[in-house]
C-alpha positions as a printed Julia matrix, in Angstrom:
194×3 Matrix{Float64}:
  20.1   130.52  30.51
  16.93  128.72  30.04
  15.31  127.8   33.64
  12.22  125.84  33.82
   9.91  127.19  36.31
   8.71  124.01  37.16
  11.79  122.56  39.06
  12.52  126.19  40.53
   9.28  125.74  42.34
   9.65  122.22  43.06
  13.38  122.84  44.68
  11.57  125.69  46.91
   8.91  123.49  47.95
  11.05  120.7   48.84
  13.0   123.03  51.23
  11.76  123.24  54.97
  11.44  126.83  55.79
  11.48  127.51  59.66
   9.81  130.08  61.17
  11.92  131.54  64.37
  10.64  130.99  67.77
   7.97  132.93  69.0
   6.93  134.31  65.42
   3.39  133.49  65.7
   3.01  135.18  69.47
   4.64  138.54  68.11
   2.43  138.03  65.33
  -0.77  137.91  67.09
   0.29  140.83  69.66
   1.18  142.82  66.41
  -2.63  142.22  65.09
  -4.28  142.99  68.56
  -2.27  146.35  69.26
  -3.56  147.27  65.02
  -7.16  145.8   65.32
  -7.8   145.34  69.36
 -11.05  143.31  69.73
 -13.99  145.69  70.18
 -16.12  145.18  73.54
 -20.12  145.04  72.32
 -20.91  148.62  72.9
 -24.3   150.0   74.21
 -25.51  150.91  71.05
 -24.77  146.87  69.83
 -26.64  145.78  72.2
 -29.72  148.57  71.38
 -29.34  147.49  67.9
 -30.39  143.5   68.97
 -33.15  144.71  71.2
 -34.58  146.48  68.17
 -34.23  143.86  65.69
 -36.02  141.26  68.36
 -39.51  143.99  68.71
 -39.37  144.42  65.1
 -39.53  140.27  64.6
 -42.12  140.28  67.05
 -44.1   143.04  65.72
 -44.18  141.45  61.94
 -45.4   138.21  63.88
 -48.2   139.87  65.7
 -49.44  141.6   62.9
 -49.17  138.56  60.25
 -50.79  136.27  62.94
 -53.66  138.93  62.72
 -53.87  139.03  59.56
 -54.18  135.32  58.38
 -56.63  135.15  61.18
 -60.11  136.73  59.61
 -62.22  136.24  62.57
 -59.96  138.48  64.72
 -60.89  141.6   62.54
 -64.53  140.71  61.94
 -67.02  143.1   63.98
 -70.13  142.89  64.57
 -72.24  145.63  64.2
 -75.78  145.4   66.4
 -78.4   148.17  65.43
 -80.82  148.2   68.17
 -84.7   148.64  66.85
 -86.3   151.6   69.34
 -89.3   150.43  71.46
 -93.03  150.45  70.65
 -93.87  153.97  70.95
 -90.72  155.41  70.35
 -89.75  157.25  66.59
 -89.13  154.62  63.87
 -85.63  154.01  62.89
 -85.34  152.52  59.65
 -81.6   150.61  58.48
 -80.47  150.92  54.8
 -78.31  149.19  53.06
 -75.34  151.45  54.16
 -75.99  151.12  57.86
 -74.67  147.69  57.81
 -71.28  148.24  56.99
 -69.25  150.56  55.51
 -68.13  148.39  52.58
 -71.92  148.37  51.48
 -72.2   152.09  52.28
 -69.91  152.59  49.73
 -71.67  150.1   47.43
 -74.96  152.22  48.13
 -73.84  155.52  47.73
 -71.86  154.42  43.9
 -75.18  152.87  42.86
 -77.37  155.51  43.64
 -75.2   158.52  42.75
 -74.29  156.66  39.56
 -78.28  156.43  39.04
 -78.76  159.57  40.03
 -76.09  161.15  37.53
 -77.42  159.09  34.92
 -81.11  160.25  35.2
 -79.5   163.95  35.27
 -77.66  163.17  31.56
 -80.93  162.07  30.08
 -81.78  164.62  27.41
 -85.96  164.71  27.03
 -87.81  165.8   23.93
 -91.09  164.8   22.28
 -89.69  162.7   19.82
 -88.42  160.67  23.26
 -91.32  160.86  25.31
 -92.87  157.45  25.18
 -89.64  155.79  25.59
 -88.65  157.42  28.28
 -91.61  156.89  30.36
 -91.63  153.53  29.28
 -88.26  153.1   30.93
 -89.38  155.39  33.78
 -92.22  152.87  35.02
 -90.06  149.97  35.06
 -87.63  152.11  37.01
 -90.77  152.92  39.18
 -91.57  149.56  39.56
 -87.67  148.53  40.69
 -88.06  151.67  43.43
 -90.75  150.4   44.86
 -89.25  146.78  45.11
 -86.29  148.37  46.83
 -88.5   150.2   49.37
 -90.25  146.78  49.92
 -86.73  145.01  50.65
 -85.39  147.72  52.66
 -88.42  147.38  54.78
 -88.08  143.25  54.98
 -84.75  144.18  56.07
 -85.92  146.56  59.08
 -88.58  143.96  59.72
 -86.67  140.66  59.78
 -82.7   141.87  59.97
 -79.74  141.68  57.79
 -79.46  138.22  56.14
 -77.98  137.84  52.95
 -80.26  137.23  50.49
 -81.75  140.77  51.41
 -78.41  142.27  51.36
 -77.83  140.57  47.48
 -81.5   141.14  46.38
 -80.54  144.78  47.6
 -77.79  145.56  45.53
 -78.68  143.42  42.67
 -81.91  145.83  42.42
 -79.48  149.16  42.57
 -77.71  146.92  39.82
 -80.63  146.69  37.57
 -81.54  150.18  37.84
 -78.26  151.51  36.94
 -78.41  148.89  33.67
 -81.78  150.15  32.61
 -80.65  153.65  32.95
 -77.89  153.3   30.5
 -80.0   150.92  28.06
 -82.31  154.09  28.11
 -79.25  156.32  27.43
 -78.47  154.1   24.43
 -81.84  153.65  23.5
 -82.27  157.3   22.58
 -78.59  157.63  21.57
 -79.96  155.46  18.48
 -83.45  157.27  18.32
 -82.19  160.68  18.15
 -79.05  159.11  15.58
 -82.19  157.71  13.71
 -84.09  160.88  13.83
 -80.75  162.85  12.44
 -80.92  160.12   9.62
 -84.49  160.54   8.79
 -83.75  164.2    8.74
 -80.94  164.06   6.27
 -82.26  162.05   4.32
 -85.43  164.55   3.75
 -83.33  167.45   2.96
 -81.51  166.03   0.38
């Protein structure tokens, strides 16, 4: 009782089936009384408005931000009158990106000079470093006061913070400088004992 499926499904497709009048209309009045169509609610509608601010809120702010000059200020420091109390600008008056720069520099300098251990095996090295670092003061004090006299430009700005630059290298070549004199001193030392 061997069948082959093949001409089973052939015989059924060759068959017409008919579907009895008005089928599909009871079929579609059956699906709208299980799943009626839901009117776009309040909440819907909410929902869109929301989504449209958002889209126009991520605009707004990427517009702003590929557009530099729109966040760019301008900072004017007014010089008082003849007569009136000096007012002298630093380097951190500008803006606060080069406070910042100012106060790393010179805390970092200042921490440095705090670490430096003095003896009188040391002595002439360190003030040999210390009058250079003198000398780099002094041409800091001399561009801060071209940059009260003629403004903010940028060479000032660089020359400024390359100086705080060079001070802060010279004060850890010092630190390694006497690193290696006192390891050379503990050498010398040994050696002698033994």
């Amino acid at each position: 009782m061997k069948q082959d499926l093949r001409t089973l499904f052939e015989k059924e497709r060759a068959k017409k089936h008919r579907m009895r009048p008005g089928h599909e209309a009871r079929f579609e009045d059956r699906l709208n009384e299980a799943f009626p169509k839901a009117k776009k609610s309040f909440y819907y509608i909410i929902g869109m408005a929301a989504s449209v601010i958002v889209v126009i809120g991520l605009a707004f702010i990427f517009r702003q931000q590929t557009q530099p000059d729109a966040q760019m200020k301008t900072t004017v420091i007014e010089k008082p009158a003849q007569g009136e109390e000096s007012y002298t600008i630093s380097l951190g008056d500008l803006s606060p990106d080069l406070k910042k720069v100012e106060t790393y520099y010179v805390s970092s300098i200042n921490l440095e000079l705090s670490r430096l251990e003095l003896s009188e095996d040391n002595k002439a090295v360190v003030d040999d470093f210390m009058g250079r670092l003198a000398e780099l003061n002094a041409e800091y004090q001399n561009l801060n006061k071209e940059l009260n006299e003629i403004g903010p430009n940028e060479q000032t700005i660089g020359a400024l913070i390359k100086n705080l630059q060079i001070r802060l290298q010279l004060l850890l070549k010092l630190k390694e400088k006497l690193h290696q004199l006192k390891s050379t001193n503990n050498e010398t030392v040994a050696n002698n004992t033994v």
